[in-house]
Structures are given as C-alpha cells and as structure tokens.
C-alpha positions in Angstrom: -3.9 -2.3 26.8 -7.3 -0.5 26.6 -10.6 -2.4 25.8 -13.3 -2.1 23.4 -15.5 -5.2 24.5 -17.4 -6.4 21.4 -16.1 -3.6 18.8 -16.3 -5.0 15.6 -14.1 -3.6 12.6 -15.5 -4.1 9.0 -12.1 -3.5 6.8 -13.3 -3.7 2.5 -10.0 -4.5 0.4 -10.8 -4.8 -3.2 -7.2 -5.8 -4.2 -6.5 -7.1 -8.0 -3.0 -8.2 -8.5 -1.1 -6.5 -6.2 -0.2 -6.5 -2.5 -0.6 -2.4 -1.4 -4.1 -2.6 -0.6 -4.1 -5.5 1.6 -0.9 -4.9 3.3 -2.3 -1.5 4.2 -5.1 -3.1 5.4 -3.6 -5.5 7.3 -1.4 -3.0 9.2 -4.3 -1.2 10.1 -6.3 -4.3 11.5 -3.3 -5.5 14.0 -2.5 -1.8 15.0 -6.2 -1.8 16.1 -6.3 -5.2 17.9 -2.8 -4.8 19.2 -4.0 -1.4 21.0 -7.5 -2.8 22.1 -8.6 -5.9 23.9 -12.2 -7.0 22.4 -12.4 -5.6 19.3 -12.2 -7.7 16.4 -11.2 -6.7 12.8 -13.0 -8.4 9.8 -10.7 -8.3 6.3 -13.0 -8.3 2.9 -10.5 -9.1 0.2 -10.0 -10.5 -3.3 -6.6 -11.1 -2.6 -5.4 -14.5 -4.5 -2.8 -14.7 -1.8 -4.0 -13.3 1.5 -3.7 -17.2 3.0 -0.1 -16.7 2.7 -0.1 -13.5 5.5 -0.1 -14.2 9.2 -2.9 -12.5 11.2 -3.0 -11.8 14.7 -5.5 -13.1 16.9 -9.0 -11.3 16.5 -8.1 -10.3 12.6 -9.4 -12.4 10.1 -10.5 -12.3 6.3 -12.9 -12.9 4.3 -11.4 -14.4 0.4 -13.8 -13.1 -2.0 -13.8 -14.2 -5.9 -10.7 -12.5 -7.2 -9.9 -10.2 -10.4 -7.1 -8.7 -12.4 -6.2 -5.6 -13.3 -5.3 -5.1 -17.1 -2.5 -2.9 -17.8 -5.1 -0.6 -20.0 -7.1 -0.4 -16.4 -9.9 -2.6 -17.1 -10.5 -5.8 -14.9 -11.2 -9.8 -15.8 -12.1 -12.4 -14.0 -9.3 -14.1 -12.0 -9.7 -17.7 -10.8 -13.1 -18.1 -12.4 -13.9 -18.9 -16.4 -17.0 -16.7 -15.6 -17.9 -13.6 -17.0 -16.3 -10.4 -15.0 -20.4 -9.2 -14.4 -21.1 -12.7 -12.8 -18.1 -12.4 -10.7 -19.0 -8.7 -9.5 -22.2 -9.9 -8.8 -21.2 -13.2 -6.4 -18.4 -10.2 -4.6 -20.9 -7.9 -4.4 -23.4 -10.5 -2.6 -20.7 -11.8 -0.5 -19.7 -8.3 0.7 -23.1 -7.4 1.9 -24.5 -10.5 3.4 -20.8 -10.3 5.4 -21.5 -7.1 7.1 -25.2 -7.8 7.5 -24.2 -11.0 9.4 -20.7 -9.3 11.1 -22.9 -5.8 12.1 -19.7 -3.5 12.1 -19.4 -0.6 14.3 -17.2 0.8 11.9 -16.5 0.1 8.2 -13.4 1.2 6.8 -13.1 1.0 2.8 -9.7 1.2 0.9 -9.6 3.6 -1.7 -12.6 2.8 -3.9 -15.5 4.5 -2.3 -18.2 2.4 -4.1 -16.1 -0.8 -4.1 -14.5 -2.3 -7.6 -17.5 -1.5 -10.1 -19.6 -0.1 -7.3 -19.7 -3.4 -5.7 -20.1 -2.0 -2.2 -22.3 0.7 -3.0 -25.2 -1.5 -1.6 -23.7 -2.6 1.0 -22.7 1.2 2.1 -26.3 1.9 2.0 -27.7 -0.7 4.3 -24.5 0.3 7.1 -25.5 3.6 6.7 -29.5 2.9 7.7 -28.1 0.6 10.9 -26.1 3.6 12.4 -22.5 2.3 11.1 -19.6 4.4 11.1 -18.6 4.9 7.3 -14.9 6.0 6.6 -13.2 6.2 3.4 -9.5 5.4 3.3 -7.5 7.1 0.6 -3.7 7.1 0.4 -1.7 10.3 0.0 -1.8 10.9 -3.8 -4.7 9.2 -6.1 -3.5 10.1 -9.4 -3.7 13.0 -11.4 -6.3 15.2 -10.8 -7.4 15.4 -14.1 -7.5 11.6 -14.4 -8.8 11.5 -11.1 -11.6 14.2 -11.8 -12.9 11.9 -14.7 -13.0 8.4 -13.0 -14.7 9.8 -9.8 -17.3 11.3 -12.7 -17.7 8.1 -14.4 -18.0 6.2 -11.2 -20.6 9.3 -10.0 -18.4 8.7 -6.3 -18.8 12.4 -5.2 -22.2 11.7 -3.9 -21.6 9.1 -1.9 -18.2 11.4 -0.1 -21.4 13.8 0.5 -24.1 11.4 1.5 -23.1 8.3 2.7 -19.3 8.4 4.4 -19.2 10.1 7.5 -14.8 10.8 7.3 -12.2 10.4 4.9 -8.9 9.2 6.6 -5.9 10.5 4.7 -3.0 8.2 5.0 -0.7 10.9 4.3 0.3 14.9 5.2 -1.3 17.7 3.6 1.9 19.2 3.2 3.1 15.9 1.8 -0.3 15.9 -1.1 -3.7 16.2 -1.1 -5.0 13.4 -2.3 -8.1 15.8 -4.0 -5.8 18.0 -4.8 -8.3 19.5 -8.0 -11.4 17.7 -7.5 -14.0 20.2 -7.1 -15.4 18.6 -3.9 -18.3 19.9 -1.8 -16.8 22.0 1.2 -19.1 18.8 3.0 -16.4 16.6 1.6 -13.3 18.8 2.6 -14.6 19.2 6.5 -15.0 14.9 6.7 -11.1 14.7 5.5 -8.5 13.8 8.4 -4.7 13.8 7.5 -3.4 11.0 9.7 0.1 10.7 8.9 2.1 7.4 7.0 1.6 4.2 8.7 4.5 3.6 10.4 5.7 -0.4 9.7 7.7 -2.3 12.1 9.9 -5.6 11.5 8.0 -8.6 12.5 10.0 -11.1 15.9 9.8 -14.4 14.2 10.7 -17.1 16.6 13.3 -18.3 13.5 16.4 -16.6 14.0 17.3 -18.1 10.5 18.6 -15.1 8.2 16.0 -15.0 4.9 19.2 -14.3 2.9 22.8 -15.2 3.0 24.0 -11.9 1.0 25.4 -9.2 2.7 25.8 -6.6 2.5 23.2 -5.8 0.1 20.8 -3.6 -1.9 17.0 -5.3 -1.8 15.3 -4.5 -5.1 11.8 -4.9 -4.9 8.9 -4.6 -7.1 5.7 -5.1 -5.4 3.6 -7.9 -6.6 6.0 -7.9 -9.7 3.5 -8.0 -12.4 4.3 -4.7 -13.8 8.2 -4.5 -12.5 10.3 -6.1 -14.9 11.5 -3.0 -16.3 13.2 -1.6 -12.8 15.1 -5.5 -12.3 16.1 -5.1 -16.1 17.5 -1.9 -15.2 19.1 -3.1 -12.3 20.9 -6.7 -13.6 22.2 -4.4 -16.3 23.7 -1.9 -14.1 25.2 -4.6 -12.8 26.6 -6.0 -16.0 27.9 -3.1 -17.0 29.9 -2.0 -13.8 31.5 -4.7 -11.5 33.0 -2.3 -9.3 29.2 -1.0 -7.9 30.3 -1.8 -3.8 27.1 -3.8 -3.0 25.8 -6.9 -3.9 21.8 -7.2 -4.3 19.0 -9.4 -3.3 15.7 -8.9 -6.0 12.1 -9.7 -4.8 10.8 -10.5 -7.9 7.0 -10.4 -6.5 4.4 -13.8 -6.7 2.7 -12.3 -9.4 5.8 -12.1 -12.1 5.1 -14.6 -15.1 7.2 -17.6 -14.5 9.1 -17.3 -17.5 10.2 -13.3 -16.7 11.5 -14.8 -13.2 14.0 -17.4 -14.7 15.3 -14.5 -17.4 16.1 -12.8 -14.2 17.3 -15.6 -12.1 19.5 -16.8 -15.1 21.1 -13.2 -15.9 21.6 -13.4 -11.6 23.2 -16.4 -11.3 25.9 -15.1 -14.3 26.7 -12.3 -12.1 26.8 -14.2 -8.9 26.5 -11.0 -6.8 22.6 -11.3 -7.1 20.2 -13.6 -5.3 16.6 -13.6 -6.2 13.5 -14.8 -4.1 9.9 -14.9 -5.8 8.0 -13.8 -2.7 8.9 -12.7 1.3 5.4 -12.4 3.4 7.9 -10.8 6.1 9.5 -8.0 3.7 10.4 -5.8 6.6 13.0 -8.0 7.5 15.3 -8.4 4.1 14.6 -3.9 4.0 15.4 -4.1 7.9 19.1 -5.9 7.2 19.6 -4.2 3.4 21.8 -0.9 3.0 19.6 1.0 0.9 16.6 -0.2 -1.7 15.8 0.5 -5.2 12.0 0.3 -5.7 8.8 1.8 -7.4 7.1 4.4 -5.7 4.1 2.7 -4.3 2.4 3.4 -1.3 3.4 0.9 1.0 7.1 0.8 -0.4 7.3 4.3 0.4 6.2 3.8 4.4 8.5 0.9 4.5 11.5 3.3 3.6 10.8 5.8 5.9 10.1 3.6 8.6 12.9 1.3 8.5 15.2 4.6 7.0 16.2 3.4 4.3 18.1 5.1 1.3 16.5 4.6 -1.7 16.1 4.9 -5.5 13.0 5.0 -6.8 11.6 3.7 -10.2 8.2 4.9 -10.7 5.6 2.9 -12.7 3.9 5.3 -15.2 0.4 3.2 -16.0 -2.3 2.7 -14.9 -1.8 5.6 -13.0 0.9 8.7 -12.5 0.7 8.0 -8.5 3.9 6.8 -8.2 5.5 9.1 -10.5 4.0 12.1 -8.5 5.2 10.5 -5.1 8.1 9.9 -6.2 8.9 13.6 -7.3 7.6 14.8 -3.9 9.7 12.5 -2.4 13.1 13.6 -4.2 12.1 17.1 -3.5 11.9 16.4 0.0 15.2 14.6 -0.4 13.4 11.2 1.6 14.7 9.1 -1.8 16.4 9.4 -5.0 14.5 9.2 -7.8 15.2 8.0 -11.6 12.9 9.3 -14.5 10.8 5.8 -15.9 10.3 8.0 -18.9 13.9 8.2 -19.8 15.9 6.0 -21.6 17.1 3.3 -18.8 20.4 3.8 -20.0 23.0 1.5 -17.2 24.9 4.4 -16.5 21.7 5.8 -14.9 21.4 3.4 -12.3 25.4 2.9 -11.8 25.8 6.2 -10.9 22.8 5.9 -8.2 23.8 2.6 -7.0 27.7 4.3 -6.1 26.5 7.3 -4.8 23.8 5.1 -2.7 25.4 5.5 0.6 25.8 8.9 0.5 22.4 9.8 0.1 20.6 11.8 3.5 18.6 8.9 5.4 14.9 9.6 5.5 15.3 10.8 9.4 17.7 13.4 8.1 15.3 14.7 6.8 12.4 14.6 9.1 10.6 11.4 8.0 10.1 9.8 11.8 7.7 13.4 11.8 5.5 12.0 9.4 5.1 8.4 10.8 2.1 8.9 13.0 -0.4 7.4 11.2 -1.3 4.0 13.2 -1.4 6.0 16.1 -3.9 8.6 14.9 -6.2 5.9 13.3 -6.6 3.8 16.9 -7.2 6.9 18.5 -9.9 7.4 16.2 -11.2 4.2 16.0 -11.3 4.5 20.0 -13.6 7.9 19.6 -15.6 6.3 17.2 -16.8 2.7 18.5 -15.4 3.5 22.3 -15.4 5.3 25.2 -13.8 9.1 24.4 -10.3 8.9 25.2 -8.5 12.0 25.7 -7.2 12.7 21.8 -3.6 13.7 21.4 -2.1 15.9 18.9 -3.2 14.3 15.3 -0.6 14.3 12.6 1.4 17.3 11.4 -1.5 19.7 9.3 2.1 20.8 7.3 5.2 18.9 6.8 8.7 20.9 6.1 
C-alpha cells in the first residue's frame, strides 16, 4: 500500500432523494483510502440515509440539511418545516466552514459544479485562493444537450469550468458519451476534461455468511431509491401475472424512498404470485446482483457500473423525467449490446416484458462484449489523486480514449 501522510480528500455530494450520488461518492472515497495509507476522505452530503452505509476507516461524512427533488425538477425542504432559501443558506454555511476547518488538498464535487443552488460556489472560491485542487466530477451522459445547454445558462456554470476548476473527471468513455456533448464550451474547458473509465464495483466480504434472500434462482429488480420506480415493478408483477411459465423467479428492491403505501400494493400483488420476494432497502446491493441471473433496472449511473461489473444480463427501464439520461444510456447501452433495453415511452404492454424476461438468458453478458475494457475508472482516479496531492507516481495507461 502506498502512502499519502496527511492527504486530505474534500468529496461535495449534494444528493436529494436518491442513492447515485452518494454511492458514487462513496466508491470513490474507499478506492482512495484502500490504495493509500494517510489520506483521509471527508463526505459532504444531504443524504437522509447516508448513516445506514458502512465506511471504511479514514472515510467519513458530513450530514448536511437534506432536500427533495420534485418530479417537475424543483427542490423543497426535506426534514425541516423551513423555507428551501433558509435551508440552502444553513448547507451552504455548513459546506464552507467544513472545508475551511478540514483544509483539503483536493476537493472533488459531484455533478453540480456550483453545488445545489450554487451552494458551493463560495466555498469553491475560498479553495481556490488557498491553493486547493478543484475537480469536477460528471458522469458519462448529463442530459440532453439542449436541456443541458439551458440549465448550465441559467446556473451561469460555464465560468466557473473556465475559472475556478482546475479538471473535469469523466466517469465514463468518450466513445461511450460525452457528457458536453453540444455545450459550446471554451477549448479551456475541453483541455481540463479526463475520461476515466466506469467505476468498477466489487461485492462487499461480510463476516455473515447468511444469504440476504432465500429465492433462487432469480431475477433482482431494482429501482434505485424507488421514488420514481413504481412504473418498471408494475411492469414486472404483471409480466408475471400474465405468464407463469417465465423460468425465473424474482426478488424486487423496492428502494427506502417508495411511499409506504406503493410498497404494500407491491408486496400484496407479490405474495399472490408467490414467485416474488420483496425487500424495501439492501445497503450491500452487490451481493443480491452478485447471486441473481440477470436484472431488470432503470438506466442510472450506478445501476449501469453494477451490471457491467458484476456481468450481468439485463433489461433496462429508463426513467424519462427529470432528465433523458437514462433514456440516452440506455440506448447506447443496447447499441452496444451491454443490456436490453425496453422503450418507457411505450405502452407497458406484459407481453413486452414476458418476452424479455424468456429470452433473458440468452442475452451476450456484458464481457461479451468488452465491458471489463471499460471498468478502469477507480484505478485512473487514485492514480490521479496520487499526482495531485502526492509524490508523482509513474502514470499508467488512463482509460480507453475510444471504446468499440
């Protein structure tokens, strides 16, 4: 193990509802401490459940006042009867007298490059006049670009790409997507970006050797954080109503943020089938993907590197608001012929899904087609991390510049 005595990491998560950003984050942090002796990695998140993650020693987080994300894109107030401007207002405070205090060699922000409603923006600033590394961290595909064009706008975020951030990581291959792909950037902004590959994710050794499940074989449907995935387990239970014969049974993840009442309409259609068994949350996911046949998901980020990694066939179910990311990776990742992919946009007619479900095993496995080529992300990011806040190290070949 190398060493990077009294490296500090500064790791901004702005996370609504979901669990993408912080997982990602997360991933990050122990690839870093697991590579490095004396560093330590400092999570900023607004993460209502981020207690309920293990962390390894020299990670730890930072719980800032929480908010959701409103299916028409806007945000409120979580945990708090406050007004969302008062809550911005104790994050944005808590943010920056953390990283005054913690005095990062290196701040790494997910996705937003001002913070949520430009609540890092000051925080950015004062880094910047201490010397700190500043990195923006963007997944492979944002949305689209015309969507994309007018939020960055709104949010005036091109500036800060040219001014404040030294590099943009890519978590993702340019032959994959560009995640700028028409945003009229600054050839500044281009020369920062580095493609780094997909974070590769690994099952977890519990010391339990107790199975999470008792199904199996099975398919694991899984929807993320579950607020906006009842329409892909609706899909599924009545694929499975419809056909009795489909040759696998199925565990559903219903996600910690599914309203209560949408988790016993599942659970009750389930237990009439009694080929189904549904849990509300799994901290250690990788393990019930790790023992599954194949998946049926959405198309977000983390999903996606969890397929590949574990190589997994899979149908995907794209969500279609507030963004089209997942609909866009999900047709680059059919044409690539990494995952099946069902149109959101269509009827979900049973049949559909029936047909995907029988023809599930048949499907190429991701490393039939190349995926373990496009897995080098953690890898790249530690040795830049290394290059950054260390000594040099000699620098290997980054990820693929093309992938195909």
């Amino acid at each position: 193990m190398e060493r990077l005595d009294n490296a500090r990491i500064l790791i901004y998560s702005h996370d609504s509802f979901g669990l993408g950003h912080l997982r990602r984050c997360r991933a990050i942090a122990h690839a870093i401490v697991d590579r490095f002796k004396g560093v330590s990695v400092l999570i900023l998140s607004g993460s209502p459940i981020i207690g309920s993650f293990d962390f390894l020693p020299r990670v730890d987080f930072v719980r800032i006042p929480g908010v959701v994300k409103l299916h028409n894109g806007e945000y409120q107030s979580l945990g708090l009867h406050i007004d969302l401007d008062q809550t911005m207002a104790i994050r944005a405070a808590i943010i920056e007298q953390t990283a005054e205090t913690f005095r990062p060699d290196l701040f790494l922000v997910d996705k937003e490059p001002l913070g949520l409603n430009g609540e890092v923006a000051r925080t950015l600033k004062m880094l910047k006049a201490r010397g700190t590394t500043l990195v923006l961290g963007l997944r492979d595909i944002m949305d689209e670009p015309a969507l994309l064009l007018r939020e960055w706008k709104r949010k005036k975020v091109l500036p800060a790409l040219e001014h404040l951030y030294d590099e943009i990581w890519v978590y993702g291959l340019a032959g994959f997507a560009d995640p700028l792909h028409g945003v009229a950037c600054p050839a500044s902004v281009r020369a920062k970006m580095i493609y780094t590959g997909y974070l590769r994710r690994a099952v977890p050794h519990l010391e339990t050797s107790e199975p999470p499940v008792s199904r199996d074989p099975y398919v694991l449907v899984t929807v993320g954080g579950g607020d906006d995935g009842m329409a892909v387990l609706d899909w599924v239970l009545a694929a499975y109503e419809h056909d009795a014969t489909i040759p696998l049974g199925a565990v559903i993840v219903t996600g910690p943020f599914m309203a209560a009442e949408q988790q016993r309409h599942f659970r009750e259609r389930a237990e009439r089938l009694g080929r189904i068994e549904v849990l509300t949350f799994d901290a250690h996911l990788e393990i019930l993907m790790e023992r599954a046949v194949g998946v049926v998901a959405m198309a977000g980020y983390n999903t996606f590197c969890e397929i590949l990694s574990l190589d997994k066939r899979a149908i995907l179910v794209p969500r279609v608001l507030p963004r089209r990311e997942q609909v866009m990776r999900a047709v680059r990742a059919a044409a690539f012929e990494l995952a099946h992919t069902l149109d959101p946009e269509r009827p979900h007619e049973p049949a559909l899904m029936i047909a995907a479900l029988h023809k599930l095993r048949e499907q190429p496995a991701p490393s039939q087609r190349g995926a373990e080529r496009m897995l080098n992300g953690l890898d790249v990011i530690t040795e830049l991390v290394a290059e950054r806040v260390g000594r040099p190290v000699p620098r290997r070949e980054r990820a693929l510049a093309q992938f195909g």
